[in-house]
C-alpha positions as CSV (number, residue, x, y, z in Angstrom):
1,X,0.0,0.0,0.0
2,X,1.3,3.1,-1.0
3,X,1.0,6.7,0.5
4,X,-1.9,8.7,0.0
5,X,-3.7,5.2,-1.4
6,X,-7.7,5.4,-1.3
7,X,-10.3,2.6,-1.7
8,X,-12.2,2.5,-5.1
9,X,-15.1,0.3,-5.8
10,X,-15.0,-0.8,-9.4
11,X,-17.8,-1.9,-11.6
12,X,-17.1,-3.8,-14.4
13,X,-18.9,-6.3,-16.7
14,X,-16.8,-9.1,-17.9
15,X,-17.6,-11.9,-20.9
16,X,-21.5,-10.6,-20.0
17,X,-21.0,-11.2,-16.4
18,X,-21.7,-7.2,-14.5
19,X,-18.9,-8.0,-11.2
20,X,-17.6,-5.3,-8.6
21,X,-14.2,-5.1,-6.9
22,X,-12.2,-3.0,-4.1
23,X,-9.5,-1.6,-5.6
24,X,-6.6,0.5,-3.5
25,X,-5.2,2.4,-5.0
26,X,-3.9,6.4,-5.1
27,X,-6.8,8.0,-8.4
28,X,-9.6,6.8,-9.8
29,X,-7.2,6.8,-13.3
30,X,-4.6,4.0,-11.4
31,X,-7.8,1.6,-9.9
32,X,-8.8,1.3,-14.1
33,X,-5.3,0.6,-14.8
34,X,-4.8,-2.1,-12.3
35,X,-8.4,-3.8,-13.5
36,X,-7.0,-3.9,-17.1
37,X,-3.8,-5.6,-15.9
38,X,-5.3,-7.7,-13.6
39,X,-8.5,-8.5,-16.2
40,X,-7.2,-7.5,-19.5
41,X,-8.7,-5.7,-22.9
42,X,-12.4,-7.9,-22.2
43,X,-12.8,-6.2,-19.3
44,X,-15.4,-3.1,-19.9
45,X,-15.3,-1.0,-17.2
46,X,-18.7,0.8,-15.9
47,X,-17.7,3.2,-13.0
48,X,-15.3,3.5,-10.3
49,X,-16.2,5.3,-7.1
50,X,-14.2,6.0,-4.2
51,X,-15.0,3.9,-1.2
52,X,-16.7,5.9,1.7
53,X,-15.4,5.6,5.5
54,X,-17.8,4.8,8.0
């Protein structure tokens, strides 16, 4: 975990499947890039929203 790292919730829809997954990471910009490492080009991603604290 890095400094200044946040919690992003990431909705994607894979092969027709809709699926939603933490991400940490620092921006919004570096939780899609580490989906589309992690997933790869048939990954479509549908939102990413930061994670609120309770």
């Amino acid at each position: 975990m890095r400094c200044g790292s946040k919690c992003f919730v990431v909705e994607m829809e894979i092969q027709g499947e809709k699926k939603r997954e933490s991400i940490i990471a620092r921006t919004p910009v570096d939780a899609r890039k580490t989906v589309r490492i992690e997933y790869g080009a048939e990954a479509h991603i549908l939102s990413v929203r930061e994670e609120k604290k309770r």
